[in-house]
Backbone as numpy.savetxt, mean C-alpha at the origin, in Angstrom:
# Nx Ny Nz CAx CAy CAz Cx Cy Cz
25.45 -9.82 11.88 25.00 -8.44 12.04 25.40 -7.95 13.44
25.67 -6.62 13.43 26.22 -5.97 14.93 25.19 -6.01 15.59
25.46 -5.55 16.82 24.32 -5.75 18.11 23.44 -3.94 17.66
24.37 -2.66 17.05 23.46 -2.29 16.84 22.73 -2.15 15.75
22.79 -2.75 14.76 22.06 -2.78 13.94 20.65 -3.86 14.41
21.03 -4.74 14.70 19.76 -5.57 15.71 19.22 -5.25 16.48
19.37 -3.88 17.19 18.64 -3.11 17.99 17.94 -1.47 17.04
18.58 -1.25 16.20 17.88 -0.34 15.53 16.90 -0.90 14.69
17.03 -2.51 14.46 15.93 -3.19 13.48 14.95 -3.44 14.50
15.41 -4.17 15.78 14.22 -4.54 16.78 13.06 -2.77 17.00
13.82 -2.14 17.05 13.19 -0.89 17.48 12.45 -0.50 16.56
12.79 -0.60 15.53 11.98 -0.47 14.37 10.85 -1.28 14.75
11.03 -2.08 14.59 9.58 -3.30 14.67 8.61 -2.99 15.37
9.29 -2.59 16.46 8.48 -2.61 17.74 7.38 -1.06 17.84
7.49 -0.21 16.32 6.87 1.13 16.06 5.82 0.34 15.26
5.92 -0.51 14.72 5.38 -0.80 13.56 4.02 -2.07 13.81
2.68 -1.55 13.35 1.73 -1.85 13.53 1.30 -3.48 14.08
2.27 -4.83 13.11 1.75 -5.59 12.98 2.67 -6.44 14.42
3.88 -5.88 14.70 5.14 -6.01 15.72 4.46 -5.44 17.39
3.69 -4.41 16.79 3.80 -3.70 18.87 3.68 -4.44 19.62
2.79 -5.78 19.72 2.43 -6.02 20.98 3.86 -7.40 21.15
4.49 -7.65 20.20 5.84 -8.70 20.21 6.80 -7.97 21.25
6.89 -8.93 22.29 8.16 -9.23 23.47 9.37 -7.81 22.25
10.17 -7.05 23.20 11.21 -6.17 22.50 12.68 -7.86 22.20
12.55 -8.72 23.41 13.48 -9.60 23.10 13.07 -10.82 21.95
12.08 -10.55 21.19 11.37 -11.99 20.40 12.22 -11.49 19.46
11.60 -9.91 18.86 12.03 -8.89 18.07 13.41 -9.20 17.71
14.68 -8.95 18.78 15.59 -8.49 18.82 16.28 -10.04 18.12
15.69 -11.35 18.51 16.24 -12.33 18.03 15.88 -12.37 16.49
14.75 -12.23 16.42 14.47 -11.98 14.30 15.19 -11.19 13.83
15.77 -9.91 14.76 16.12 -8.90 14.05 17.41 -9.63 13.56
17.90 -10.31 14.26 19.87 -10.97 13.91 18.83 -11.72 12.77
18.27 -11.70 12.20 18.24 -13.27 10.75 17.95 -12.00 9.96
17.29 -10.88 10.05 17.01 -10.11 8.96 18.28 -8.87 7.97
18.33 -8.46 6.88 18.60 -7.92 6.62 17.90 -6.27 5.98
19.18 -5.16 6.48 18.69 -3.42 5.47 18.69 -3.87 4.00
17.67 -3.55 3.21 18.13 -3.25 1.97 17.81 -1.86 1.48
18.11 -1.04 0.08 17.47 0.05 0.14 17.76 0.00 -1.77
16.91 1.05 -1.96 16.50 0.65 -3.50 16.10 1.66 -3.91
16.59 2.08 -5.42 16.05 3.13 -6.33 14.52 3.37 -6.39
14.27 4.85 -7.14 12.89 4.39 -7.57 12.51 3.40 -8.52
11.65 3.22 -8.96 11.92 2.21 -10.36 12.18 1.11 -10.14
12.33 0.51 -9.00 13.06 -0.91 -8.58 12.15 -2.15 -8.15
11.80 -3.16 -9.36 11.09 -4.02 -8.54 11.01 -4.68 -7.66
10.43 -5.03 -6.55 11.08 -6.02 -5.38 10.66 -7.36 -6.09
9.62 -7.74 -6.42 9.70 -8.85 -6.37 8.14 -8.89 -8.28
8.21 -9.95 -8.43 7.03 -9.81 -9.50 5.66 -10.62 -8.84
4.96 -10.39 -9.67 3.48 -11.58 -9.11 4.19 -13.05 -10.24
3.88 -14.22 -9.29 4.66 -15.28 -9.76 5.77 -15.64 -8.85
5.85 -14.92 -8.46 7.63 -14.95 -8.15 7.40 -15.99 -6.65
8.17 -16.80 -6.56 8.44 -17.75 -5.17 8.11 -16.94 -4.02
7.60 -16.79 -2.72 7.83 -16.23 -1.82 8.36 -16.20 -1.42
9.30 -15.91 -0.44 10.39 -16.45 0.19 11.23 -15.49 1.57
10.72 -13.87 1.04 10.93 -12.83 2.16 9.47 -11.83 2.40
9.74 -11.76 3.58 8.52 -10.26 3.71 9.65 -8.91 4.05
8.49 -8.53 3.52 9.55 -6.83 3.69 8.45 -5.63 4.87
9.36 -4.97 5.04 8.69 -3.81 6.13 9.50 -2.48 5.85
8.96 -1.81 5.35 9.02 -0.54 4.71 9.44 0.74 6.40
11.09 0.82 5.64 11.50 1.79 6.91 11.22 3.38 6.18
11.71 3.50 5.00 11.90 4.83 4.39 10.87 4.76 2.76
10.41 5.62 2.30 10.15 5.90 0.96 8.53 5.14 0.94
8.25 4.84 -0.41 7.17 4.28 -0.91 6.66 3.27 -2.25
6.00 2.13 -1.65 6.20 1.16 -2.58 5.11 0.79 -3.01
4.74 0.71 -4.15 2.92 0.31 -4.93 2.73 -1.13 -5.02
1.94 -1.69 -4.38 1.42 -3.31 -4.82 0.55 -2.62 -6.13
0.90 -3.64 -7.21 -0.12 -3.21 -8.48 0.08 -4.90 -8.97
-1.08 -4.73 -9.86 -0.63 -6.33 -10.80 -1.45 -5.78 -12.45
-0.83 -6.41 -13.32 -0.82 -6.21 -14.93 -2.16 -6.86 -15.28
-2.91 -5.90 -16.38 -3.81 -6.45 -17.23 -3.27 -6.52 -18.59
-3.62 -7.75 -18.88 -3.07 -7.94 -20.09 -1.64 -7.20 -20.38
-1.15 -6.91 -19.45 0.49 -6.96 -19.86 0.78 -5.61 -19.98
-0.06 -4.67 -19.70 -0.17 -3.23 -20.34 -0.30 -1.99 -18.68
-1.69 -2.64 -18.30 -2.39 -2.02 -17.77 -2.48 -1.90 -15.92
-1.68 -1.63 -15.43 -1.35 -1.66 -14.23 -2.18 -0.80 -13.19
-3.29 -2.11 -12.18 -3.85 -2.19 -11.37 -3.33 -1.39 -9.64
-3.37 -0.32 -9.54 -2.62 -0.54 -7.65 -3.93 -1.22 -7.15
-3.56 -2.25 -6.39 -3.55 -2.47 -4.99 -3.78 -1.95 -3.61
-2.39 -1.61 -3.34 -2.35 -0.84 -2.36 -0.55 -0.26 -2.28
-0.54 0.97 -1.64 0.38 2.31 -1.73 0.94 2.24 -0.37
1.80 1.13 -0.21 2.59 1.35 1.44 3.66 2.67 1.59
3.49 2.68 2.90 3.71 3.41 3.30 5.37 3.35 4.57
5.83 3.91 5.26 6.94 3.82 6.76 6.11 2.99 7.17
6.43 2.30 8.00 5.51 1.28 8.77 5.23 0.20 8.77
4.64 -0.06 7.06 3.41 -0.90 6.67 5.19 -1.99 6.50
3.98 -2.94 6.13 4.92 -4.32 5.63 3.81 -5.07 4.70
4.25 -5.95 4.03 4.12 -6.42 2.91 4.51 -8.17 2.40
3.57 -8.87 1.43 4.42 -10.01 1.15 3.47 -11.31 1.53
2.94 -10.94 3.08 2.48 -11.74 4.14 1.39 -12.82 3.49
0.84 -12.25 2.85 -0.36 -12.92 1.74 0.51 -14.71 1.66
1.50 -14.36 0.57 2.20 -15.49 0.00 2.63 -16.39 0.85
3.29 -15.22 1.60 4.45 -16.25 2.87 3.58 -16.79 3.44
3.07 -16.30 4.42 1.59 -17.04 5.08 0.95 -18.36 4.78
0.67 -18.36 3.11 -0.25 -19.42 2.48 0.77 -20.51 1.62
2.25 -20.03 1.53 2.95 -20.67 0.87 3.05 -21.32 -0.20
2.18 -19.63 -1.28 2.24 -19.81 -2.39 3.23 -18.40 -3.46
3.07 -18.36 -4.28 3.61 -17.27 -5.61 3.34 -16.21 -4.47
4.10 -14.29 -4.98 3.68 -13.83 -4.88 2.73 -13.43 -5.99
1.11 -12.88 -5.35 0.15 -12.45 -5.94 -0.15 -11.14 -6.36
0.85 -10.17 -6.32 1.03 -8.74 -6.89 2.91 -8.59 -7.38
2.70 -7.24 -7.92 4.21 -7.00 -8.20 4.56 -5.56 -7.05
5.75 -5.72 -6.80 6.00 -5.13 -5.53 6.74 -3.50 -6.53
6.64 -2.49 -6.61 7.53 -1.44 -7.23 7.69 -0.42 -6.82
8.90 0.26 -6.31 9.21 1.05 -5.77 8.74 2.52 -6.42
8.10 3.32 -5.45 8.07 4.04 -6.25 8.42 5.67 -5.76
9.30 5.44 -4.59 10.95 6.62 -4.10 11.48 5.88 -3.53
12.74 6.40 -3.70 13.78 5.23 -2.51 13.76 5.09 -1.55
13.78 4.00 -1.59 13.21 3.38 -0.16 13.98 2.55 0.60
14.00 2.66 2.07 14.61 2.03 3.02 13.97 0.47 3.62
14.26 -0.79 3.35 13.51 -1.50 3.79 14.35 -2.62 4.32
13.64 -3.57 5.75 14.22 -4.48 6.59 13.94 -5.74 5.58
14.26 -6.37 5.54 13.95 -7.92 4.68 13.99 -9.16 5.73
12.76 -9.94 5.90 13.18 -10.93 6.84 12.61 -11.91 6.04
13.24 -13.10 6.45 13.29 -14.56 5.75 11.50 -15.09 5.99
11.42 -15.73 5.04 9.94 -16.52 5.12 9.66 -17.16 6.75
10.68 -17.92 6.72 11.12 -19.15 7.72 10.65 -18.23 9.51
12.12 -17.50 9.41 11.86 -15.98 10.73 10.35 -15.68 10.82
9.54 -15.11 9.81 8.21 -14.59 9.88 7.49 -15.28 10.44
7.65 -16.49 9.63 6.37 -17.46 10.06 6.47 -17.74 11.50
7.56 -18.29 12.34 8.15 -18.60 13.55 7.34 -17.35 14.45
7.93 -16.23 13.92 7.11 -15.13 14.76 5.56 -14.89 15.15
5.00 -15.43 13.51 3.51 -15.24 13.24 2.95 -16.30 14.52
3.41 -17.65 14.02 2.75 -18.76 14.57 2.85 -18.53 16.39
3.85 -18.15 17.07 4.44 -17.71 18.00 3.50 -16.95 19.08
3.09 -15.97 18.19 2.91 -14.76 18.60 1.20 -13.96 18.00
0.31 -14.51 18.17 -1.50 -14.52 18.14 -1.55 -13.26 17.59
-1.15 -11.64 18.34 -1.26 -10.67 18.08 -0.55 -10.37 16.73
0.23 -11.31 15.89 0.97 -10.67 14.98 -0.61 -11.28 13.37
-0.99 -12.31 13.79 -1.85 -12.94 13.04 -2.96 -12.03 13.00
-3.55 -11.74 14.32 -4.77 -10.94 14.51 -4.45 -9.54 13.51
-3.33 -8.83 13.72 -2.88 -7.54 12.66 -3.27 -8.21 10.90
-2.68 -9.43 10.84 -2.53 -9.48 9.48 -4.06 -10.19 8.93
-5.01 -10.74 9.62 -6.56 -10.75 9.45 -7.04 -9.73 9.74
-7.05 -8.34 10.40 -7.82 -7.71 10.24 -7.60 -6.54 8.92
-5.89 -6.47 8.79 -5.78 -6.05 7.34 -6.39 -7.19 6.38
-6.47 -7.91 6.47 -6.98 -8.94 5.20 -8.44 -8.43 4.62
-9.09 -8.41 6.18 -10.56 -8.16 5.99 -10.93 -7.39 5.33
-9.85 -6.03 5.86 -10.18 -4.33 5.45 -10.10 -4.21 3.95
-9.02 -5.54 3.55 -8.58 -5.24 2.00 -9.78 -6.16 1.24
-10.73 -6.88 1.73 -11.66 -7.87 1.47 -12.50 -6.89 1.15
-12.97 -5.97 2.16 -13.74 -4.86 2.33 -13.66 -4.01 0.95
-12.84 -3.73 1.39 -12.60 -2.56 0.07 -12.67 -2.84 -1.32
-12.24 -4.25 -1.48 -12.43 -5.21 -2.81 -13.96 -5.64 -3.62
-14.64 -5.63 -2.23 -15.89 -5.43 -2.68 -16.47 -4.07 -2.71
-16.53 -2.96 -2.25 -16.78 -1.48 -2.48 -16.32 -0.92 -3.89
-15.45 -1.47 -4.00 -14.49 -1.63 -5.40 -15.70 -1.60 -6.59
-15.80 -3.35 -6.56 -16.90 -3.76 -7.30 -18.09 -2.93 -7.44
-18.87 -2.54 -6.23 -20.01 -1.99 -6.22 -19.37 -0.59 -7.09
-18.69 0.10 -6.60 -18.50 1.30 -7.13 -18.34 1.40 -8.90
-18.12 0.32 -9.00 -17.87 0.46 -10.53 -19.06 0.07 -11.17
-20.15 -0.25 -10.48 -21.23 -0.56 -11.17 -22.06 0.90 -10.75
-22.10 1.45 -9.65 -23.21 2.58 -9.35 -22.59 4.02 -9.38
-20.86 4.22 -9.37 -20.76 5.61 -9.04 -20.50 5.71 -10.52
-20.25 7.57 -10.83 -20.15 7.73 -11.62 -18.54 7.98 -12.18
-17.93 8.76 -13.04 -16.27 8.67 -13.48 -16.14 9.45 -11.88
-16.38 10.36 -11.84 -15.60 11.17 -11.06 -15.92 10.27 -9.31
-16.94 10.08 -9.24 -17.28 9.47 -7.73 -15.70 8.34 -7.44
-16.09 7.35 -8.78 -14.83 6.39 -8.59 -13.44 6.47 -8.78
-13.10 7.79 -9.31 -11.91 8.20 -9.13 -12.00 8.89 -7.57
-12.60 9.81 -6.99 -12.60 10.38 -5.52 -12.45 8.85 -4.80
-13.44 8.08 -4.77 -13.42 6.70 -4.22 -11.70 6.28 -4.03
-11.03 5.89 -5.14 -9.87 5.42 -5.44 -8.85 5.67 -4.73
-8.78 7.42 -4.59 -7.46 8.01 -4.39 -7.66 7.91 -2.69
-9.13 8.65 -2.33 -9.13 8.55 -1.15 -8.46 7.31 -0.26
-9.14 5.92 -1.02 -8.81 4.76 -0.65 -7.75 4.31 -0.50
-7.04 4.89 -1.64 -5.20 4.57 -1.52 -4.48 5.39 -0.57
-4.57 6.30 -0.17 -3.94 7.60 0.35 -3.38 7.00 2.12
-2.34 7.21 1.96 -1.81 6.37 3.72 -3.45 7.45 4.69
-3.85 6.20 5.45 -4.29 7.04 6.82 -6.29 6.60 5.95
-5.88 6.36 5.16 -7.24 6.18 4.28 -7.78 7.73 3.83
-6.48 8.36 3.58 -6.83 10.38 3.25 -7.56 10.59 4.29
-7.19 10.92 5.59 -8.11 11.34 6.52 -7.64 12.65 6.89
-6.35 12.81 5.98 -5.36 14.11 7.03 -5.29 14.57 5.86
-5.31 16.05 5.96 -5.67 17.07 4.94 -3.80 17.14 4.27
-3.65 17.80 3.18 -2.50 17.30 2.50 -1.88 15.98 2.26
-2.52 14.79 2.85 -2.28 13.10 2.02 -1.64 13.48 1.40
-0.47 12.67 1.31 0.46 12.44 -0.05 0.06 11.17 -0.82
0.24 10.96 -2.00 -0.49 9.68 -2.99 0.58 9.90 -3.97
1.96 8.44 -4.26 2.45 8.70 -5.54 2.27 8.15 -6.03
1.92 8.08 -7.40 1.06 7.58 -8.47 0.88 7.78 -9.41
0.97 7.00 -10.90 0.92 7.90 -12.14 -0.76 8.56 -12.63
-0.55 8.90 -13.36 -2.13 9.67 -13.88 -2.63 8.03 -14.42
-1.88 7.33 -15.34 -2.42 5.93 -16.12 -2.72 5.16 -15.22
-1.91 4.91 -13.95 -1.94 3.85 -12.59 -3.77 4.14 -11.87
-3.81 5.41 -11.94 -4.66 5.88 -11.19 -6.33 5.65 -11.84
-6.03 5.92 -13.09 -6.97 5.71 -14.36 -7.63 4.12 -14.03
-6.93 3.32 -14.08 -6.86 1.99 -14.42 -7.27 1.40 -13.31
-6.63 2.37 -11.84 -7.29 1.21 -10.77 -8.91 1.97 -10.46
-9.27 3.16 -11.01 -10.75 3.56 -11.01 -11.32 2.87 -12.10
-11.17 2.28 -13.03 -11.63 1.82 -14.17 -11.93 3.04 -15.10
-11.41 3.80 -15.50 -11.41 4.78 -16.54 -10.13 4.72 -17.59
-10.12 5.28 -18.72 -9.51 5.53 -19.52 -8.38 7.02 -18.93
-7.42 7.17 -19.00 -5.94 7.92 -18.82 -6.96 9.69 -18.95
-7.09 9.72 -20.26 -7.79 10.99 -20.76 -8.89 11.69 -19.68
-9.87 10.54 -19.19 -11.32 10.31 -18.71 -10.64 11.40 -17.01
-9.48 10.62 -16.91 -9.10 10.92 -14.96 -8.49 11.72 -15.35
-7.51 12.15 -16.32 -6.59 13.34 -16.53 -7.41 14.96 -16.72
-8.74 14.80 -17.31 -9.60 15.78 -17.51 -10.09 15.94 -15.64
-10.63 14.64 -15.50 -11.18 15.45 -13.59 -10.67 15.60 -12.57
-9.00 15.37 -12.93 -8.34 15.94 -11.68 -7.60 16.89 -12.58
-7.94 17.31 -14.03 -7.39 18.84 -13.89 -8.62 19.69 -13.29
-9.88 19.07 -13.15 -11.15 20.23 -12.63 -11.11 20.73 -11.19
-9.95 19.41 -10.41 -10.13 19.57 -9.16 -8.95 20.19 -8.42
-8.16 20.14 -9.56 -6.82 21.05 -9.55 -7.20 22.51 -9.23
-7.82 23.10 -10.57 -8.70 24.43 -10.50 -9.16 24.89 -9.70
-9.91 23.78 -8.99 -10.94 24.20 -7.70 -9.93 24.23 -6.23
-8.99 23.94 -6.03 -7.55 23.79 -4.76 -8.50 22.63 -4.37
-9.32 21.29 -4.96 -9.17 20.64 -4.25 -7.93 19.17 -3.76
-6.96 19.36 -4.89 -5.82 18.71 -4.79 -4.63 19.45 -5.82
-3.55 18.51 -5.58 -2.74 19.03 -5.86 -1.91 18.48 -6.60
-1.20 17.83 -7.94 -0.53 17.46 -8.73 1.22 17.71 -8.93
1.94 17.10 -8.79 3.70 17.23 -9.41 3.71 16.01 -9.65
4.67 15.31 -10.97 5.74 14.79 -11.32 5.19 13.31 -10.43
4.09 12.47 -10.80 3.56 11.25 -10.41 3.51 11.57 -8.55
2.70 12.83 -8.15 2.36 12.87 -6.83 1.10 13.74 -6.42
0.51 13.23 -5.53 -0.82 13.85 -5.86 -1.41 14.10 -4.30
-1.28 15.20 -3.87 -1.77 15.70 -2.79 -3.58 15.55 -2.60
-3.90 15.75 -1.61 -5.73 15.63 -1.02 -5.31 17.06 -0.69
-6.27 18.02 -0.91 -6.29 19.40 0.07 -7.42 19.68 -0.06
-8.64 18.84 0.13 -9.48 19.24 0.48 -10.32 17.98 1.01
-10.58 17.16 1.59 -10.80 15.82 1.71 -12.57 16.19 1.79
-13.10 16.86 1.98 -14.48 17.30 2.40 -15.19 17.59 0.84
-14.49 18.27 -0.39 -14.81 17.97 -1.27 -14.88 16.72 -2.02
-14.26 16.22 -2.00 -13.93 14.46 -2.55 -14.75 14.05 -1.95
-15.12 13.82 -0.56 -15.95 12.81 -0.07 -17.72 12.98 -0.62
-18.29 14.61 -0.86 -19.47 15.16 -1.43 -19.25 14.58 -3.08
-18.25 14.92 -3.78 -18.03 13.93 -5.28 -18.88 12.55 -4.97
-18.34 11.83 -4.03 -18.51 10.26 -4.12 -19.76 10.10 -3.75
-20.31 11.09 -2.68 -21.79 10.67 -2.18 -23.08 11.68 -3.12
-22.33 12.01 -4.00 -23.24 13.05 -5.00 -23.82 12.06 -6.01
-22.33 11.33 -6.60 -22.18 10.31 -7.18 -23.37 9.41 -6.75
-23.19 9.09 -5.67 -24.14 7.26 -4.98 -25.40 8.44 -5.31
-25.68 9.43 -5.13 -27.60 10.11 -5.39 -27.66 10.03 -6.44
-27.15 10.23 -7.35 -27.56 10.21 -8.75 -27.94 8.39 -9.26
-26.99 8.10 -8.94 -27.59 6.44 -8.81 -28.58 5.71 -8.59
């Protein structure tokens, strides 16, 4: 690889959450083992099962961790974003990956070897500390998950959901979320019909916004009164 492409990858890194506090020269040496890849929508990176073997770090577009129920019914995860990176779970523990990776716009992404990562991880305290305190947050939320599906009601746990997925955790008014209406259904625990009826109500009301598997927040102050209307009635 050229010297600048190893400097536009180091630089990259060095924006990116789990990388900032890494030496610019640690960077610049991983960056020579890694490779650009870039990929349709529609494009799987990798399946759940699948060997570990690379982590990826998302330069352009957007990619859904989801995993299959019964073969049908597809769970998100979580909705990365520029920035984020991915994978770390497997590589880390040096097992399968445990979700399916799917693109879902084209996307620009760095690919670095298992081997490179780990070297960096083990290396480098601050890169570990990033990837436990995402662990936690996703621990966190896994259980809110649970609770929510026992106490809120359809609509609370769909507001719950989207908010949750939305880069930034929907904190910024217009969030972008791409996502199908069935994807979305499934990771609130509702039926397709059930979520397709209450985000046409919230359509009506401008509190979001719908195109072609994308789903805007424009009102984040309504959604959040849904979810805690929801927990009173409970």
């Amino acid at each position: 690889m050229d010297q600048k492409k190893i400097a536009d990858i180091s630089s990259f890194f060095k924006t990116t959450n789990i990388f900032h506090e890494v030496p610019l020269p640690v960077l610049e040496e991983a960056a020579g083992h890694c490779r650009l890849s870039h990929h349709k929508r529609g494009t799987i990176l990798y399946r759940k099962g699948d060997p570990a073997s690379l982590m990826y770090f998302l330069q352009r577009g957007y990619i859904m961790e989801q995993v299959y129920y019964r073969e049908s019914v597809d769970i998100i995860i979580k909705v990365k974003c520029p920035g984020d990176y991915f994978g770390e779970t497997a590589v880390m523990t040096n097992t399968e990956y445990l979700n399916t990776a799917l693109v879902t716009e084209d996307s620009s992404l760095v690919v670095m070897p298992k081997d490179v990562f780990l070297k960096l991880a083990w290396s480098n305290p601050s890169v570990c500390q990033v990837v436990i305190r995402e662990l936690v947050e996703r621990l966190t939320n896994s259980a809110q998950n649970m609770v929510n599906s026992m106490y809120l009601d359809a609509p609370g746990r769909l507001a719950f959901t989207i908010l949750n997925l939305m880069p930034g955790a929907g904190q910024s008014r217009g969030a972008e979320l791409r996502v199908t209406q069935s994807s979305l259904a499934a990771s609130a625990g509702m039926a397709r019909q059930t979520a397709a009826g209450i985000l046409g109500e919230w359509r009506k009301a401008g509190w979001i916004s719908t195109d072609r598997g994308r789903l805007s927040v424009l009102d984040i102050d309504c959604l959040l009164d849904v979810i805690m209307n929801s927990e009173l009635r409970c």
